[in-house]
Short mmCIF file of the C-alpha atoms (twelve columns), coordinates in Angstrom:
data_MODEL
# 
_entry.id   MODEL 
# 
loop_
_atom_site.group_PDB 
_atom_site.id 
_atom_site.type_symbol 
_atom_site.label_atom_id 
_atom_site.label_alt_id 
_atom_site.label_comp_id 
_atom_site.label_asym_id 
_atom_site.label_seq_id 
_atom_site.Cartn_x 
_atom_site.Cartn_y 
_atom_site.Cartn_z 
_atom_site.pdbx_PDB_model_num 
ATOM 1   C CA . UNK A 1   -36.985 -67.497 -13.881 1 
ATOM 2   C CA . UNK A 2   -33.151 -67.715 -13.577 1 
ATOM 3   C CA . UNK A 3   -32.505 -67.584 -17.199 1 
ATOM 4   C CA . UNK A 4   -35.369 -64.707 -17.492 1 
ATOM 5   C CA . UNK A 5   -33.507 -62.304 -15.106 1 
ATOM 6   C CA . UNK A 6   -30.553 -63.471 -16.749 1 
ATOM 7   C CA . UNK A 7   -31.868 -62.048 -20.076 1 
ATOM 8   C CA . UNK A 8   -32.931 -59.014 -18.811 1 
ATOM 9   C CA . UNK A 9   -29.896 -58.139 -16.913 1 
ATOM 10  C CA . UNK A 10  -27.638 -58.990 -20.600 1 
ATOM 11  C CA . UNK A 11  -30.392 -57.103 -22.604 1 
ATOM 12  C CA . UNK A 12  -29.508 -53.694 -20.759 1 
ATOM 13  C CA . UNK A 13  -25.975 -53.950 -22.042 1 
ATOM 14  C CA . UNK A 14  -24.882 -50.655 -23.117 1 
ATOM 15  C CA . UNK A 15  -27.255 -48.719 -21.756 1 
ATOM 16  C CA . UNK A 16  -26.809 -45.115 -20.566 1 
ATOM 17  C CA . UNK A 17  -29.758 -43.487 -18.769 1 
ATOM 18  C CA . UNK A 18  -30.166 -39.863 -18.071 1 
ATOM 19  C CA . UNK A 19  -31.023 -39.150 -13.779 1 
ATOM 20  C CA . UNK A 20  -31.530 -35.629 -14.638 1 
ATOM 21  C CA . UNK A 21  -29.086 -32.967 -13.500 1 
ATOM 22  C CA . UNK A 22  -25.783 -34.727 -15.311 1 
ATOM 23  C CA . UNK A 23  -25.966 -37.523 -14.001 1 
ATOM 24  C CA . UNK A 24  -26.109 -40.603 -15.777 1 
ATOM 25  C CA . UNK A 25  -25.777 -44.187 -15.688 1 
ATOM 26  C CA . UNK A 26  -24.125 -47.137 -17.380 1 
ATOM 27  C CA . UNK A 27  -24.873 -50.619 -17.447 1 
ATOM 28  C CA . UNK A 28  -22.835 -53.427 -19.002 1 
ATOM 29  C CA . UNK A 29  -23.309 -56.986 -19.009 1 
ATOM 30  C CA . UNK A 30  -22.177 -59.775 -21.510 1 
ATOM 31  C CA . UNK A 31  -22.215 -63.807 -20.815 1 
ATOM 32  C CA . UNK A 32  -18.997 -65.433 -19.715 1 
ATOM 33  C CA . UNK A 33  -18.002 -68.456 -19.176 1 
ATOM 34  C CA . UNK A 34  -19.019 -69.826 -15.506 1 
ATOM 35  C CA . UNK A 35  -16.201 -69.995 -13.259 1 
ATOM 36  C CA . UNK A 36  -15.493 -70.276 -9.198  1 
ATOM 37  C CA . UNK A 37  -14.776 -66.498 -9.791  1 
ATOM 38  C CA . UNK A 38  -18.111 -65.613 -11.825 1 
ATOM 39  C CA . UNK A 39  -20.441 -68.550 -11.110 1 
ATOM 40  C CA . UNK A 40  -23.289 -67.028 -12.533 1 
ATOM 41  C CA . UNK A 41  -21.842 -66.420 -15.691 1 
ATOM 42  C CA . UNK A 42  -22.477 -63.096 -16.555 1 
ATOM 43  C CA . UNK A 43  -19.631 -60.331 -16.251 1 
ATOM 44  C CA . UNK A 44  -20.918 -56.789 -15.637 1 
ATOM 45  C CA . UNK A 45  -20.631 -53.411 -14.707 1 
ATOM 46  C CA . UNK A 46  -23.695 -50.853 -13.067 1 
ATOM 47  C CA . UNK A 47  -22.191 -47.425 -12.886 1 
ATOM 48  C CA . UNK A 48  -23.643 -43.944 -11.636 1 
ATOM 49  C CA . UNK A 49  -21.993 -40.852 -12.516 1 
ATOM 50  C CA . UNK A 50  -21.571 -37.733 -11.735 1 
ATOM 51  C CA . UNK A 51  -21.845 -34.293 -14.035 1 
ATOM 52  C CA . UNK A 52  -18.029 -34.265 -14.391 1 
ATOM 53  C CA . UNK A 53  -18.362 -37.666 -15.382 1 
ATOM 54  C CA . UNK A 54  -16.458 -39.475 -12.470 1 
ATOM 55  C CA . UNK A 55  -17.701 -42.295 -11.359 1 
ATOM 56  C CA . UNK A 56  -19.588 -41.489 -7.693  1 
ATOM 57  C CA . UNK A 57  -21.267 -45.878 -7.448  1 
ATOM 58  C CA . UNK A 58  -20.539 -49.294 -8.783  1 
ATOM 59  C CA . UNK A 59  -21.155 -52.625 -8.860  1 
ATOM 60  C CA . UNK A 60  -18.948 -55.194 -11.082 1 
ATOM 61  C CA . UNK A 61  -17.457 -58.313 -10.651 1 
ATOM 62  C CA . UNK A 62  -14.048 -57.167 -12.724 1 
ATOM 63  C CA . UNK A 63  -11.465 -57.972 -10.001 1 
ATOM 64  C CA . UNK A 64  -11.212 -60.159 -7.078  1 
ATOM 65  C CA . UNK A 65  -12.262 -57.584 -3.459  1 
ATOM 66  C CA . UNK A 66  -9.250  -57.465 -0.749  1 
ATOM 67  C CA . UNK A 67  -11.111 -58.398 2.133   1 
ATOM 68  C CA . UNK A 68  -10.325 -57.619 5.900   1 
ATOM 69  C CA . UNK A 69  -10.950 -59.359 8.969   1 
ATOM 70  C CA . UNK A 70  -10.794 -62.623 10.125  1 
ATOM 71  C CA . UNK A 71  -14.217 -63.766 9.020   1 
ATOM 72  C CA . UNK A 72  -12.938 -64.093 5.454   1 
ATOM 73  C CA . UNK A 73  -9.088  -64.857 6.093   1 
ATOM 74  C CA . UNK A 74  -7.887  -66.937 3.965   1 
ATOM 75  C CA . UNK A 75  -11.190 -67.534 1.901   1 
ATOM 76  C CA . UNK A 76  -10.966 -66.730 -1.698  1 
ATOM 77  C CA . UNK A 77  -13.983 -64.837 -2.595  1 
ATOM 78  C CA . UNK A 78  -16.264 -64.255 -5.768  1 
ATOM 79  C CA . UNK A 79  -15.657 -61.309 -8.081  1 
ATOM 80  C CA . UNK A 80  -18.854 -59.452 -7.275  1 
ATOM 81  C CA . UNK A 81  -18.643 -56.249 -5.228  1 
ATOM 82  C CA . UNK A 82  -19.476 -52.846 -5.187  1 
ATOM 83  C CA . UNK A 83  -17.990 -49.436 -5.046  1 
ATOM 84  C CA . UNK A 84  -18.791 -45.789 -3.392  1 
ATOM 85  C CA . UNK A 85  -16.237 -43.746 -5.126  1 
ATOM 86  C CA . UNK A 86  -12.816 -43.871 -7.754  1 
ATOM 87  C CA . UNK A 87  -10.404 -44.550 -4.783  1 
ATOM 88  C CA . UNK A 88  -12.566 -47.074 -3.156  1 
ATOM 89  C CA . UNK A 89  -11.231 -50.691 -4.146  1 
ATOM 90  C CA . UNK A 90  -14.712 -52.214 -3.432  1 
ATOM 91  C CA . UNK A 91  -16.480 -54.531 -0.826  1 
ATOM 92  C CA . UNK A 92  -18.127 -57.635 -1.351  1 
ATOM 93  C CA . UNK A 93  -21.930 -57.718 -2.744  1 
ATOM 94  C CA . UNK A 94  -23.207 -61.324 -2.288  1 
ATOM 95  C CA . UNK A 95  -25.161 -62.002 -5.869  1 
ATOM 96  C CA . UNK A 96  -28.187 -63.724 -5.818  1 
ATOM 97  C CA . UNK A 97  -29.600 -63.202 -8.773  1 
ATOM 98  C CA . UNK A 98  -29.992 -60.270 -11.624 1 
ATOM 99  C CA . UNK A 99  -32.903 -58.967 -10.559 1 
ATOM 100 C CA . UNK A 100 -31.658 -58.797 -6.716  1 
ATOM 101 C CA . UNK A 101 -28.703 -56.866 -8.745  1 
ATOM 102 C CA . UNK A 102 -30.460 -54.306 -10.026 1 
ATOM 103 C CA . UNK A 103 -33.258 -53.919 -7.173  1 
ATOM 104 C CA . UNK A 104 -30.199 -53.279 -5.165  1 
ATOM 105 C CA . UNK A 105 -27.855 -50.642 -7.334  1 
ATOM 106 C CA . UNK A 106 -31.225 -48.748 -8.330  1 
ATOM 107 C CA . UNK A 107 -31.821 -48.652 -4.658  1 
ATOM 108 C CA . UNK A 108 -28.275 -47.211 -3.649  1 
ATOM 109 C CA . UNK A 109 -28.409 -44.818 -6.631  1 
ATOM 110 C CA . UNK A 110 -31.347 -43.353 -5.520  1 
ATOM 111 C CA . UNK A 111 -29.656 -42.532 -2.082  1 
ATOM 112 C CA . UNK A 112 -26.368 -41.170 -3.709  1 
ATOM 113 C CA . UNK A 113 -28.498 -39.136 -5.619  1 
ATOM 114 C CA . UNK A 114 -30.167 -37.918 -2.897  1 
ATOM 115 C CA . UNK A 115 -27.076 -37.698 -1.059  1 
ATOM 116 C CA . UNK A 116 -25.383 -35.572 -3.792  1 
ATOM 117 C CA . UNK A 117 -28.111 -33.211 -4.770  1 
ATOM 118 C CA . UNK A 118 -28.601 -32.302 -0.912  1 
ATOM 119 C CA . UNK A 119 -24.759 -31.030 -1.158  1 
# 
């Protein structure tokens, strides 16, 4: 099942899909090599964007997530986070699998969405 969801997640690479009203999304994914940092082994990047083209939701695993707090002092933690807007430098999204991935950014986008268009 793993390596199924796996596929799936790799096969949308490239993908921009219309949400109607200028915005659009982009998904990315390509295998890398497993690593304490990606331990899944798949690097990627779910993006929704706006009309103007700036980027209003993510989720990627590019960069490491400055965490703060106490609960996570010290602890070095895995690539994989998401964020709200450009200036945002992310928070931590635990990965459990591809499909969790994108139940879960198909799920936000439909509240930013909703969010924006009620603007």
């Amino acid at each position: 099942m793993r390596d199924h969801e796996i596929r799936t997640l790799l096969d949308l690479h490239d993908q921009i899909i219309d949400q109607e009203d200028g915005y659009w999304l982009k998904i990315e994914a390509w295998e890398v090599k497993v690593s304490k940092d990606i331990p899944h082994g798949v690097r990627y990047s779910l993006t929704l964007h706006a009309p103007s083209g700036k980027r209003i939701l993510g989720y990627d695993n590019a960069h490491a997530v400055k965490v703060k707090g106490k609960k996570y002092s010290g602890q070095r933690m895995p690539f994989d986070h998401k964020h709200r807007h450009v200036a945002d430098k992310g928070v931590p999204y635990i990965f459990q699998d591809a499909h969790q991935l994108l139940s879960d950014f198909f799920t936000e986008v439909d509240s930013v969405l909703k969010e924006a268009r009620s603007k």
